[in-house]
C-alpha positions in Angstrom: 175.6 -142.0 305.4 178.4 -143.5 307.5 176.9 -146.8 309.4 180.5 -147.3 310.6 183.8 -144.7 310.6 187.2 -146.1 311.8 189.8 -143.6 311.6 193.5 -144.0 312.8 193.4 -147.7 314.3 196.1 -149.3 315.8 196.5 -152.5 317.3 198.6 -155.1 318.5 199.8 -158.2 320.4 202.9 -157.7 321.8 205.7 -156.7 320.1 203.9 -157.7 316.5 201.9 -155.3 315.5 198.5 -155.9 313.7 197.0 -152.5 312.5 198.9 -149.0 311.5 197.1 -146.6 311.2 193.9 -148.0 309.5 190.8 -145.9 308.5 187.4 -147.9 307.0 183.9 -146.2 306.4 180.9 -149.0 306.4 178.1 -146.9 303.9 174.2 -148.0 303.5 173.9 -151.2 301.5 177.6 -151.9 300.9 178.5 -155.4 300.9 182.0 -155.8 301.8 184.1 -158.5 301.5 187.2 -158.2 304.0 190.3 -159.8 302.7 194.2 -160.8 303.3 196.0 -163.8 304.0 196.3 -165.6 307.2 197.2 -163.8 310.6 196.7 -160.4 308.7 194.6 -159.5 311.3 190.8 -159.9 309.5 189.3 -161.7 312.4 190.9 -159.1 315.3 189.5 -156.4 312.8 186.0 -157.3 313.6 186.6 -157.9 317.4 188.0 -154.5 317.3 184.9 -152.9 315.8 182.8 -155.2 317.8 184.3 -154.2 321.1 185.9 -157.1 322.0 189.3 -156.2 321.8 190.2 -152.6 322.7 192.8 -151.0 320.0 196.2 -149.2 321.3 194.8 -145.9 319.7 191.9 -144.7 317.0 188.3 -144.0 317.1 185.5 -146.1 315.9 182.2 -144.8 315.8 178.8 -146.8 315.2 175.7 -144.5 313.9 173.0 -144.5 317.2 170.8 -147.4 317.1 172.0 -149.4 314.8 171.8 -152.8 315.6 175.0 -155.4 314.9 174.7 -158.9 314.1 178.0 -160.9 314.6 178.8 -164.4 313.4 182.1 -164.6 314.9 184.3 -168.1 313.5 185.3 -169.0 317.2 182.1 -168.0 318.6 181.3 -170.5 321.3 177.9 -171.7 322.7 177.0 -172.9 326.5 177.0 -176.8 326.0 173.8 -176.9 327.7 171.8 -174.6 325.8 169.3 -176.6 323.9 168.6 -175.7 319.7 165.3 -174.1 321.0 167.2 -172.0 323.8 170.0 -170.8 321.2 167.0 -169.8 318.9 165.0 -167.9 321.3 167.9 -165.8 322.6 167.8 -163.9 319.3 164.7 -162.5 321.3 166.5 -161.9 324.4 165.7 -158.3 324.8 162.3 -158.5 323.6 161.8 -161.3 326.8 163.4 -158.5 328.8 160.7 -156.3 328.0 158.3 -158.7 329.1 160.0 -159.4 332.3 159.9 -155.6 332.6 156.2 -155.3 331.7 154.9 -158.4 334.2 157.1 -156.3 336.9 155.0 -153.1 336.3 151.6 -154.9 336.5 153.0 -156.6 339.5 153.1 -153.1 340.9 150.3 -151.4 339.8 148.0 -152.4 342.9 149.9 -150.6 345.2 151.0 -148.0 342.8 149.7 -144.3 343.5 147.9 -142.1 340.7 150.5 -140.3 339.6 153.0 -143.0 339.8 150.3 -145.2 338.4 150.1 -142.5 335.2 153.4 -143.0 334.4 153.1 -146.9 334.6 150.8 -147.4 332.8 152.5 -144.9 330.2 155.8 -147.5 329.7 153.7 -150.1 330.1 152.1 -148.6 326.6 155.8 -148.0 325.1 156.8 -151.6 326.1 152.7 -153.4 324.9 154.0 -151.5 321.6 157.3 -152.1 321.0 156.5 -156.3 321.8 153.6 -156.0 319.0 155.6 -154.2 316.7 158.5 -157.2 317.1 155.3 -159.5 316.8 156.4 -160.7 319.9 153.3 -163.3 320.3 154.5 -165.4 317.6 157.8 -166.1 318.4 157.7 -169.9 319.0 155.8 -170.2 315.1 159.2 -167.7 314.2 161.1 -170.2 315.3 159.7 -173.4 314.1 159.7 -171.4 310.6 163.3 -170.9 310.7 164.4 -174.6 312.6 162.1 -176.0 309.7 164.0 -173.7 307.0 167.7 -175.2 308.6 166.5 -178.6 309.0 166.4 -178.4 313.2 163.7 -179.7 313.1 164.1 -183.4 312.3 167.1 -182.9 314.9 164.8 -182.2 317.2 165.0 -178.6 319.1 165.5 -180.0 322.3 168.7 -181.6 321.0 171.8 -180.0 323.2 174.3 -178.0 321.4 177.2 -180.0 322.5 175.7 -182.6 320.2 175.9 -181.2 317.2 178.7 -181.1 314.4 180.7 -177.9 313.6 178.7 -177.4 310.1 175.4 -177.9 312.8 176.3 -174.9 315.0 177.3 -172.8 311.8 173.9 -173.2 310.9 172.4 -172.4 314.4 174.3 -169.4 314.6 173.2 -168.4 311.4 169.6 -168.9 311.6 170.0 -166.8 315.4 171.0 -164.3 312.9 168.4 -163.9 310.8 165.8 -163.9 313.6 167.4 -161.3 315.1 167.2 -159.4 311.7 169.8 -156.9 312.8 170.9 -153.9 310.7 174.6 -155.0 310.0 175.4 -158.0 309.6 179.1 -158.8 310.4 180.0 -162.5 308.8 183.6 -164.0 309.9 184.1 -167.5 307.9 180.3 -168.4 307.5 180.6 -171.0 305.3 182.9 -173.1 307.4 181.8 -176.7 307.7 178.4 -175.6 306.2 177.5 -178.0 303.3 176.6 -176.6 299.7 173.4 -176.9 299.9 173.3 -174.4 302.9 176.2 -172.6 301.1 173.8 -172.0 298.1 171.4 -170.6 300.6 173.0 -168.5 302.3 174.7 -167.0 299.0 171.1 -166.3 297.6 170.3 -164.3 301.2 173.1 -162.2 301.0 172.2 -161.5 297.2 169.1 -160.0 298.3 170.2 -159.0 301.3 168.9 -154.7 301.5 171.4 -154.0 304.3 175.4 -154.0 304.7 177.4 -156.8 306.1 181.2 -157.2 306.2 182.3 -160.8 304.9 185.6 -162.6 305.8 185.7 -165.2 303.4 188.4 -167.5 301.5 185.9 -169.3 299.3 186.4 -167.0 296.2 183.5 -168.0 293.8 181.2 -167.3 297.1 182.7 -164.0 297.8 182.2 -163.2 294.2 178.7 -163.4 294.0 177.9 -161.7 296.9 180.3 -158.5 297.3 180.0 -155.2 296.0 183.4 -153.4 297.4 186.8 -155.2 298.8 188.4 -154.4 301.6 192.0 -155.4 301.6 194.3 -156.3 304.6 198.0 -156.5 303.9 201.1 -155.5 305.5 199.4 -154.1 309.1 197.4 -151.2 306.3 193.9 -151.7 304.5 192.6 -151.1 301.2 189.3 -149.7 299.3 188.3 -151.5 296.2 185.5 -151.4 294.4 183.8 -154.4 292.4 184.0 -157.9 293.2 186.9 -160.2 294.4 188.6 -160.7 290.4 188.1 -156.8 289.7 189.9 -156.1 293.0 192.6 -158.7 291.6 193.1 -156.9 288.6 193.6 -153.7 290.0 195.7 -154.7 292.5 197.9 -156.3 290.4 197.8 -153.0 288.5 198.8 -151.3 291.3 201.9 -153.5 292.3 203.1 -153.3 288.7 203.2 -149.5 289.1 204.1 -150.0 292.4 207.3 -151.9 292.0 208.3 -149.6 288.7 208.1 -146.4 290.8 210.5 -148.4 293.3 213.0 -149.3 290.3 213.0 -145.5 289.1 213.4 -144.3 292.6 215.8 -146.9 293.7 217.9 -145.6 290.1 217.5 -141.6 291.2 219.0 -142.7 294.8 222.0 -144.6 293.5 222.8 -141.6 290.9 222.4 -139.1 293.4 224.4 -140.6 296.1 227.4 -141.2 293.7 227.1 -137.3 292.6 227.9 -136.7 296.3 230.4 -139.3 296.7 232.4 -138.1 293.8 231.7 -134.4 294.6 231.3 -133.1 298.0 235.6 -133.0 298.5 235.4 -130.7 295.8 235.3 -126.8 296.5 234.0 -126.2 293.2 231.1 -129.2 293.1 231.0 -129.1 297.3 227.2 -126.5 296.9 225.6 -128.7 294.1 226.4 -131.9 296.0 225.4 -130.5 299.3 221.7 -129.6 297.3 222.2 -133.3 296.0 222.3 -134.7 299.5 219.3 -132.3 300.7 217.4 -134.4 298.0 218.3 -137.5 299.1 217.4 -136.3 302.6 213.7 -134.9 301.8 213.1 -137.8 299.5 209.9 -140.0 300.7 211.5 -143.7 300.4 208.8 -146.0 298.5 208.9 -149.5 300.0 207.5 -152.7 298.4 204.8 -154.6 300.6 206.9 -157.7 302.3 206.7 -160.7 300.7 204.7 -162.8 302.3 205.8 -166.5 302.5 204.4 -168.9 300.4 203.2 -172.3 302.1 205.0 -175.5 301.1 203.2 -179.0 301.9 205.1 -182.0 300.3 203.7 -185.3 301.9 206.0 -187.9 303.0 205.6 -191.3 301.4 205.5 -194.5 303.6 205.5 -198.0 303.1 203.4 -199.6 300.3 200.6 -201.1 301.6 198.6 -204.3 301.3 196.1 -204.0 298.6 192.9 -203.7 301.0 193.1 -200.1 303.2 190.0 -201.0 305.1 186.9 -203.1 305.0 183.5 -202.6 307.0 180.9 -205.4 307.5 177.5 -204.0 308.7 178.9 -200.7 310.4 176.0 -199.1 312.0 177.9 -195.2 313.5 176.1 -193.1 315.5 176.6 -192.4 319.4 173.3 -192.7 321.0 171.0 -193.4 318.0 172.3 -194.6 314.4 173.6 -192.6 312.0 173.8 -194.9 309.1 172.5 -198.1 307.8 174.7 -201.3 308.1 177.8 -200.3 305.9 179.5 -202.9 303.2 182.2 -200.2 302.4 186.2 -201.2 301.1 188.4 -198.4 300.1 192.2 -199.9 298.3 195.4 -199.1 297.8 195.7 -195.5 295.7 191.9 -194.8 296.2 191.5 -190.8 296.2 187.7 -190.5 297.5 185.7 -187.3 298.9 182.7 -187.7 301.2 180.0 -185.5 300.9 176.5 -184.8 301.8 174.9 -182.3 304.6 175.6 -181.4 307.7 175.3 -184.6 310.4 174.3 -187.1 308.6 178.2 -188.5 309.9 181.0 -188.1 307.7 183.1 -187.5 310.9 181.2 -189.9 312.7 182.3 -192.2 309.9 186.1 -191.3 310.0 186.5 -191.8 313.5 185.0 -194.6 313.8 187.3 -196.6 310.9 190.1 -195.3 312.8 188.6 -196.9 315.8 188.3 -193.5 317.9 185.0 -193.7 318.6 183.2 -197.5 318.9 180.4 -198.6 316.3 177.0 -199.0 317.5 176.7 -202.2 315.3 179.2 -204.2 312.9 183.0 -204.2 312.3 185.9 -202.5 310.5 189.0 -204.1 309.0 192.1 -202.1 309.0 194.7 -203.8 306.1 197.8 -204.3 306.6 201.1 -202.2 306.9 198.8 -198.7 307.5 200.7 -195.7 307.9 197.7 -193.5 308.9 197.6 -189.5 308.6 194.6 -187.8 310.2 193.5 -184.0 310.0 191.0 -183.8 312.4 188.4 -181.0 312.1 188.3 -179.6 315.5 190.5 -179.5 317.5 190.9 -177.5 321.3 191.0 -174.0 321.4 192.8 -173.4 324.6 196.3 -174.9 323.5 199.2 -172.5 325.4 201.9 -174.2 323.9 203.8 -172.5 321.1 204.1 -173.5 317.5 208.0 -174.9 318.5 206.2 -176.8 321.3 203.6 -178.4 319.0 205.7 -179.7 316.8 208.2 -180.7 319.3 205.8 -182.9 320.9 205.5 -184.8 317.5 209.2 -184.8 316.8 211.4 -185.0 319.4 214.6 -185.8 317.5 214.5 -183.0 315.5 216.9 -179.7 316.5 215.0 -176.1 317.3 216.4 -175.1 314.0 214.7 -178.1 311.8 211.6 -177.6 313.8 211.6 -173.5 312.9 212.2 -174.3 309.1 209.3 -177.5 308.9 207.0 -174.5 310.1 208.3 -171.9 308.0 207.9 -173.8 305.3 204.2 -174.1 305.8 203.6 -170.3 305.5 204.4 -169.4 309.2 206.7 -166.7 309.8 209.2 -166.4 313.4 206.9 -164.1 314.8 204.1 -166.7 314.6 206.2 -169.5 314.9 207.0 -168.1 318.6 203.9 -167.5 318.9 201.3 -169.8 321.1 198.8 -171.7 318.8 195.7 -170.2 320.6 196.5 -166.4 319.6 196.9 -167.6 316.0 194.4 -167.8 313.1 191.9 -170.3 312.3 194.0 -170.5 309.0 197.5 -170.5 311.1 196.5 -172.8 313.7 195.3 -175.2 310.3 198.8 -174.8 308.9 200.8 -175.9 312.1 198.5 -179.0 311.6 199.4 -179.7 308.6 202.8 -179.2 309.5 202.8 -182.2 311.8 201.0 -184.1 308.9 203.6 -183.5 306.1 206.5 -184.6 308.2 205.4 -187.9 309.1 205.6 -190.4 306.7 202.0 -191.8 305.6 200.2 -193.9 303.2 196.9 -193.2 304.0 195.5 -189.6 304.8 192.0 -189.0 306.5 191.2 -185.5 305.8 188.2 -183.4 307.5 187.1 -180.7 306.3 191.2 -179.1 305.6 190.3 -176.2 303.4 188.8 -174.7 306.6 190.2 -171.4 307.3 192.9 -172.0 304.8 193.6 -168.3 302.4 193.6 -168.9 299.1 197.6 -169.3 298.6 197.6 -172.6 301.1 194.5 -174.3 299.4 196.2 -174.3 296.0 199.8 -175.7 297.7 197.6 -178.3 299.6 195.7 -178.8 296.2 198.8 -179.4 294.1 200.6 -181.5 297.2 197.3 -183.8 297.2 197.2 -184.5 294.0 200.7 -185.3 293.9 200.4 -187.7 296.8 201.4 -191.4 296.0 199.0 -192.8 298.6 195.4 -193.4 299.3 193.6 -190.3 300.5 189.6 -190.0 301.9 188.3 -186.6 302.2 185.2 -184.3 303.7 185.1 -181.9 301.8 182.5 -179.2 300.9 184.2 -177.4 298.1 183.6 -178.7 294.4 186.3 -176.9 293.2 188.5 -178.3 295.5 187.9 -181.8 295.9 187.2 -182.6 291.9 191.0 -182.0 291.0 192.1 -184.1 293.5 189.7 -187.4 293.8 189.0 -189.9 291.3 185.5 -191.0 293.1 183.2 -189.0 295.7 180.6 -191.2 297.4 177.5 -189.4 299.2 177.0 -190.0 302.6 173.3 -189.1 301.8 172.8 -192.5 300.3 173.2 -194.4 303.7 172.4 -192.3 306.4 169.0 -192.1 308.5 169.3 -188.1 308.8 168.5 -186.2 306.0 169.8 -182.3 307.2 
């Protein structure tokens, strides 16, 4: 049975169009795995299915009741809202019912019998749909699933705008599985979430009875979780079934044949149009070359996908600099309660070092506050000398209207339209984005214009949080290679193994000093 059929879609921003023609069925207990480089169009996908975005044409059809659980990579909560609120709106219709129900009994006293009858009869459909949600227990639901996430030590009054990105990944996620939805609908989950909640939520998709759809880059993740691939490419979509590495084998298969068909075609066309050439003057040849030419008229033109361009991230060397890159004395972080123990930390010249540990225990917090962005509770921090600094921050503003020639611009001044156009081209951005204002791009676009500004100033120091974020597989290998070639000193947060062991020489764990344990 069909939970989901999309037939026809098309969609688009603009003059750039994002979907031709695309058809997807979503069947019982499929877990998919929706894939494609940046700016494909994965994330618009599941606004378009959600109903955020309306396409140009096509029909999508949900099976009745079925009940959709989106965690959308953008997805923004009121700054307000407290853990506890955020939790208990996964419950929001069921406190609608009750609403509903203390409105009925409100109007039973003056109710007359045969309006009372029927009263009485939803309040009966309502009593039983609340029990059946075991809608008494609700606050011990909650404290289950804060204790499971670690909210709990936070404190569930703690506000939302308080919390790190990898904190509200959680939230949303445990939101989700109180809601226990039907479909679960999964856009980047494991952005800013630390390995240990990575492991977690791997294990619950495992056993997880119902379908999702997962957009993922982390490919060891989306191989142990995923049953069929989707794959998006070239404004079409394609079915495979298996796992992330069978899907790469046949579709590597496929371009193969793909590409040989092209040669064979491409060989026909160029014999068949210098048949014509050389006969159609002739009376005698004029009929065979006119049948020639039908040919070459009916034939349906195989066309290779575009080739997509590869990103290019080559950091500029600076000035060597003194031996000492920075030095704390008792460093207490934190904003209004400590984060950390007094810090004795010194990081020197060529030092390649990832920082791990969970979610808010203040690797950012940490960061920003050696670069002097946000003051110390306690303590000090020596810069050394001759610092040419390069910082990737993890967040950044999601309303930016400027375009990617703007951005960059801003940065670099001196440099021509032209030399701006090919410093973002080279990062993997094509004109079409590259005109394009950073809000309506990617999370792994909008990454890549940041980096862009990074790799064309000089540095000899780079402060890097969380930069795999968002990034498809192609850009995490360039920025892999382009770290490890790096002559200067480089501190990372990082939550990928694979990714930060080929490029650091030491990894120190944040869990050590801090006074949260997530």
């Amino acid at each position: 049975m069909s939970i989901l059929t999309v037939e026809h879609l098309y969609h688009g921003f603009g003059d750039r169009a994002i979907f031709e023609d695309v058809s997807f069925r979503l069947l019982k207990g499929e877990h998919i795995g929706l894939i494609g480089a940046n700016g494909e169009g994965k994330s618009t996908f599941m606004n378009t299915i959600t109903g955020k975005l309306q396409p140009d044409d096509g029909r999508i059809e949900w099976a009745k009741n079925v009940r959709v659980g989106y965690l959308d990579q953008h997805a923004a909560l009121a700054p307000d809202m407290t853990i506890e609120d955020v939790l208990k709106s996964a419950f929001g219709y069921l406190f609608e019912l009750e609403a509903q129900m203390n409105r009925i009994c409100d109007q039973l006293g003056t109710a007359g019998e045969d309006e009372m009858t029927g009263m009485l009869e939803e309040l009966g459909v309502i009593q039983e749909t609340l029990d059946s949600h075991d809608f008494f227990n609700i606050d011990s639901k909650v404290e289950e699933v804060a204790q499971a996430f670690g909210f709990m030590e936070i404190g569930l009054n703690r506000r939302v705008c308080d919390l790190s990105g990898g904190q509200r990944t959680k939230l949303l996620l445990a939101k989700l599985l109180l809601e226990k939805p039907d479909i679960l609908l999964l856009d980047e989950p494991t952005n800013y979430l630390d390995e240990e909640h990575i492991s977690w939520l791997k294990r619950y998709l495992i056993e997880y009875e119902n379908a999702f759809v997962l957009i993922s880059h982390d490919i060891p993740f989306l191989n142990s979780v995923i049953n069929i691939v989707y794959h998006m490419e070239n404004r079409k979509l394609g079915r495979y079934v298996g796992d992330y590495d069978r899907f790469r084998e046949v579709y590597a298969v496929q371009q193969a044949q793909l590409e040989a068909a092209y040669k064979r075609q491409q060989q026909e066309i160029s014999e068949l149009k210098d048949f014509v050439n050389r006969n159609k003057a002739r009376v005698a040849t004029r009929n065979m070359a006119m049948s020639r030419q039908k040919k070459l008229d009916k034939m349906d033109l195989i066309e290779l996908n575009a080739e997509k361009p590869r990103p290019e991230f080559n950091f500029k060397p600076g000035r060597t600099p003194g031996r000492m890159i920075f030095t704390t004395e008792n460093l207490v972080i934190g904003y209004d309660e400590p984060l950390s123990r007094p810090l004795n930390l010194s990081m020197e010249s060529g030092q390649k070092i990832a920082l791990v540990g969970a979610n808010g225990i203040g690797k950012t917090t940490l960061l920003k506050s050696i670069l002097g962005l946000i003051p110390s509770l306690s303590g000090s921090v020596e810069l050394g000398h001759n610092l040419q600094i390069g910082y990737f921050e993890q967040e950044v503003a999601a309303d930016n209207a400027t375009t990617c020639i703007e951005e960059i611009w801003k940065e670099f001044p001196t440099l021509n339209q032209a030399e701006v156009r090919a410093a973002l081209a080279k990062c993997g951005l094509t004109t079409k984005h590259i005109e394009s204002q950073v809000r309506v791009l990617s999370g792994g676009e909008q990454a890549k214009v940041r980096l862009c500004k990074l790799i064309n100033r000089e540095t000899n120091i780079l402060l890097l949080d969380e930069p795999t974020n968002h990034l498809d597989q192609d850009a995490k290998d360039e920025l892999k290679r382009a770290l490890r070639a790096y002559r200067g000193s480089i501190l990372l947060i990082c939550h990928e193994p694979e990714f930060y062991r080929d490029v650091v020489s030491e990894v120190w764990d944040c869990t050590k000093w801090t006074t949260k344990i997530f």
